[in-house]
C-alpha positions, -999 to 999 in steps of 0.1 A, spaced: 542 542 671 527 518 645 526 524 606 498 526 584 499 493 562 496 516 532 506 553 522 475 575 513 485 575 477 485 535 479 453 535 493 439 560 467 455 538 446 439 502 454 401 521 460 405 530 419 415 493 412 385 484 429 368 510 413 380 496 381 367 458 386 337 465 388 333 440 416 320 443 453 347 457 476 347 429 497 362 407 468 396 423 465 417 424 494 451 446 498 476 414 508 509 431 509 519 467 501 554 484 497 557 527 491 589 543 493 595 578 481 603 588 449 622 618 431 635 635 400 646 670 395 612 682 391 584 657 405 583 641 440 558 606 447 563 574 458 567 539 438 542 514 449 545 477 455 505 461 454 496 428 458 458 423 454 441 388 464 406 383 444 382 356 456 350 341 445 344 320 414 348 348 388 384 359 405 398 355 371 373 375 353 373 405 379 414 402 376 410 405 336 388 435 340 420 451 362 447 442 341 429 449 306 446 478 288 458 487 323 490 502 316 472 531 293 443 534 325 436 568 336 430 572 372 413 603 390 431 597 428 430 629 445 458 652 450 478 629 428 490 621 391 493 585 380 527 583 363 530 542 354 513 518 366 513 478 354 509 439 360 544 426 374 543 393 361 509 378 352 481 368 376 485 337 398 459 314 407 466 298 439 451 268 454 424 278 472 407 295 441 415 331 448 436 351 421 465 368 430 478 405 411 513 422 418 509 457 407 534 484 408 529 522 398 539 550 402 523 586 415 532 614 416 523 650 434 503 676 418 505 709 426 
């Protein structure tokens, strides 16, 4: 049986950085994408592992408008609470013009 490439809280998480650039979905594509559950005493998610591709000529511009003040972001993803999220690194402009964004969070369940 084959697995999704992303958990439904990753998913809900790249559609609200999407969301957040303001750009055309077809500009920002989900490259790779790591989940594994997550647990304390009292909260149960998963830690994600994003890395977003952005092409066209304003890739850096659309990446800004993801990474700006993104740490303090709120998110509405459904079903879910947004615990951390950040930029691992900084954004990387490859070769071929596209722009490059490793992103890892955090959610969380709500009840």
């Amino acid at each position: 049986m084959s697995r999704p490439i992303a958990s439904r809280a990753a998913l809900f998480l790249f559609r609200a950085l999407i969301e957040r650039s303001g750009a055309p979905k077809n500009r920002i594509f989900l490259t790779n994408c790591q989940s594994v559950d997550w647990q304390s005493l009292t909260f149960i998610g998963e830690r994600h592992e994003l890395e977003l591709r952005i092409v066209g000529e304003d890739a850096e511009e659309i990446a800004a408008r993801i990474t700006d003040g993104l740490a303090e972001a709120e998110f509405s993803l459904p079903g879910l609470m947004l615990a951390d999220i950040a930029l691992a690194g900084r954004a990387i402009e490859r070769r071929d013009g596209t722009v490059q964004l490793d992103i890892e969070a955090l959610t969380l369940e709500s009840t």
